[in-house]
Each structure stands twice: as C-alpha cells, then as structure tokens.
C-alpha positions as CSV (number, residue, x, y, z in Angstrom):
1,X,-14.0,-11.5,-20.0
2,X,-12.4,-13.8,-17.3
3,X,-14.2,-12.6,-14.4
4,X,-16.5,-9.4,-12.4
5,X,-14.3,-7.5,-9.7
6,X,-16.2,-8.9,-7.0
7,X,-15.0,-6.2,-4.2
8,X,-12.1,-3.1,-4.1
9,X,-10.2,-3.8,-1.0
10,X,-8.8,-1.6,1.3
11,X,-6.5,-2.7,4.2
12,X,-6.4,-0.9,7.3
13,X,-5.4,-1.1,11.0
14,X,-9.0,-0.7,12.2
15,X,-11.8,-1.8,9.6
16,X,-15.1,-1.1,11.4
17,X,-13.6,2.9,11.7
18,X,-13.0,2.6,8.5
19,X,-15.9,1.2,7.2
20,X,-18.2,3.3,9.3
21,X,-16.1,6.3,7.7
22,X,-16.6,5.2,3.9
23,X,-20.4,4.3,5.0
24,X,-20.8,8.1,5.5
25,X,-19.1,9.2,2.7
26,X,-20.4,6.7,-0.1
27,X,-23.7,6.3,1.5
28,X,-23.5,2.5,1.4
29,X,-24.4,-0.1,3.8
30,X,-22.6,-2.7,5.7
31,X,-23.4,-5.8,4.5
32,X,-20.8,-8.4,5.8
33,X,-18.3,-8.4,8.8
34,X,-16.6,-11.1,10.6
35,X,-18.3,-12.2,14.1
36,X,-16.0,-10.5,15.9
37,X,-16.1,-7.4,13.2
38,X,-12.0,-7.0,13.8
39,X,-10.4,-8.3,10.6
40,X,-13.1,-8.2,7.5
41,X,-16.4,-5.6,6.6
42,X,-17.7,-5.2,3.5
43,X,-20.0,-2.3,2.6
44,X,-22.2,-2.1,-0.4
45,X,-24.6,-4.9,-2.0
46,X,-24.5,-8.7,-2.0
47,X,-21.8,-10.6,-3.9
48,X,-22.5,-9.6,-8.1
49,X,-23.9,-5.7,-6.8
50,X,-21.8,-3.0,-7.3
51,X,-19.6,-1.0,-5.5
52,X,-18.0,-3.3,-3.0
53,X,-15.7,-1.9,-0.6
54,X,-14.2,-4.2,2.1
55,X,-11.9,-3.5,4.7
56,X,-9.5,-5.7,6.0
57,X,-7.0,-5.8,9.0
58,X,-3.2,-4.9,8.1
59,X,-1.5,-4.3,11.5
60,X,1.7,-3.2,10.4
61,X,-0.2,-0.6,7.4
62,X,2.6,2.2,6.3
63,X,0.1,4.3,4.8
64,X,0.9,6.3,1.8
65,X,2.5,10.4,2.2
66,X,1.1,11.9,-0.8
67,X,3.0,13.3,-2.8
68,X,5.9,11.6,-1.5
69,X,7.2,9.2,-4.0
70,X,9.0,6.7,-1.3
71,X,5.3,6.1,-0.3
72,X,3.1,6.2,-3.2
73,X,-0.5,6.1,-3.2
74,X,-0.9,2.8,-4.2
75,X,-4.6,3.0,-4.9
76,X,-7.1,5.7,-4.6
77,X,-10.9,5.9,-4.9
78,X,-12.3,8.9,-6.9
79,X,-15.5,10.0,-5.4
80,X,-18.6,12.1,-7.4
81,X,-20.2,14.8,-5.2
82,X,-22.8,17.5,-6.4
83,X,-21.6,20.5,-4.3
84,X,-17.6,20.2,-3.9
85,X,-18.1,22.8,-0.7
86,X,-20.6,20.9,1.5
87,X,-19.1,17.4,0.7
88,X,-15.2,18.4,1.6
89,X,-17.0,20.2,4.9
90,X,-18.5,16.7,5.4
91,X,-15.6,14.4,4.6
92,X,-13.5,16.6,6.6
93,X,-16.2,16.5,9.8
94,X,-15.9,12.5,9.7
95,X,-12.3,12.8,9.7
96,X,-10.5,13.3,6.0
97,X,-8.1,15.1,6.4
98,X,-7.0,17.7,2.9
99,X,-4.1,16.8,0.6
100,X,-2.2,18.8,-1.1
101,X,-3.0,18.7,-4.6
102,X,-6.5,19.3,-6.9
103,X,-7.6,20.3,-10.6
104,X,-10.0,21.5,-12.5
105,X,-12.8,19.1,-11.1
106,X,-10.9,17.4,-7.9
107,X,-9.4,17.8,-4.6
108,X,-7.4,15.0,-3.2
109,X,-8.1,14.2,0.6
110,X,-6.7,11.9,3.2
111,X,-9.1,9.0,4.5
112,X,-8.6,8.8,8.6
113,X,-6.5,5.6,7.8
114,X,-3.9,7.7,5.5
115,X,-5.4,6.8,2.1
116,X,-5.9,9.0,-0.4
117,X,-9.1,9.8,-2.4
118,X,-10.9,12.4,-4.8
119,X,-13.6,13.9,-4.6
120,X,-15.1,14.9,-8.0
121,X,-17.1,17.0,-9.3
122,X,-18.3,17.9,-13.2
C-alpha cells in the first residue's frame, strides 16, 4: 500500500450548499471549512476517519447530464439507505433531483449541484 484516501472530493460552485446538502443526506458533520467558508468544507471525521467528503469551489463547474455521454458522470457516490421510499422523499425535499435510470437495488439521483449519486438499498 502507498497511501489511505484521505478525503473524496467534490467540486462545486457553492460548497457550504453543498455541504450542508450531503450533511443531511450522509448524516456527517462538518468538520473543516475555510475562514471565510467560500472555497473548502470537509464533512466527516478528523484526517485518518472515514468517509471524508470535501467540497471545493469550481466556478466555471459544467456539471454532468446523465446519461448523456458528452458529459459523463465523472464520479458518483453510492449511498445505503434502509427504506428506498422515505430516503428518495428525503433526498428529494433537500433538493435531489431524480435521474433517469435504476436497478434492482438503486435509483440514480441528481445532487442540487448536478452530480449524480445512488442510493442503495439490499
């Protein structure tokens, strides 16, 4: 091994909206921001405690168009719920927005940035 992902990384034009979102949704707390809060938050444990999601400040973000090809996904998150109902009413209250596109076991959603993610189920 050459190293521990320290943090997944998620660029956006607004991270403290989109932090706050994936606080909700992942249940994790902030843990790091910039003093001004505009350009860096991280959400999850201290440095070495996993997840780490951080959010950082793209201006000039084309987000992906699922299923578009010219504008791929680039990344996605897949996220375990118990009850597949009451979390998509949940995401979809703080601002996902549905996706085409789910199997047996996911749905694929729309962060309020334009990123896609899963949510899961067993």
């Amino acid at each position: 091994m050459i190293g521990r992902l320290r943090s997944t990384v998620i660029d956006c034009p607004d991270p403290r909206a989109l932090a706050a979102y994936y606080a909700e949704l992942l249940g994790l707390p902030l843990v790091e921001e910039q003093s001004d809060g505009d350009d860096w938050v991280v959400l999850g444990g201290p440095p070495g405690h996993q997840p780490r999601v951080a959010f950082q400040k793209a201006l000039d973000l084309r987000p992906p168009a699922w299923p578009d090809p010219e504008r791929p996904q680039q990344f996605h998150l897949d996220v375990t719920v118990d009850d597949i109902d009451v979390a998509e009413r949940a995401a979809l209250a703080l601002g996902a927005r549905r996706l085409p596109g789910e199997g047996e076991g996911f749905r694929v959603y729309a962060d309020p940035a334009g990123h896609p993610f899963c949510l899961c189920w067993d």
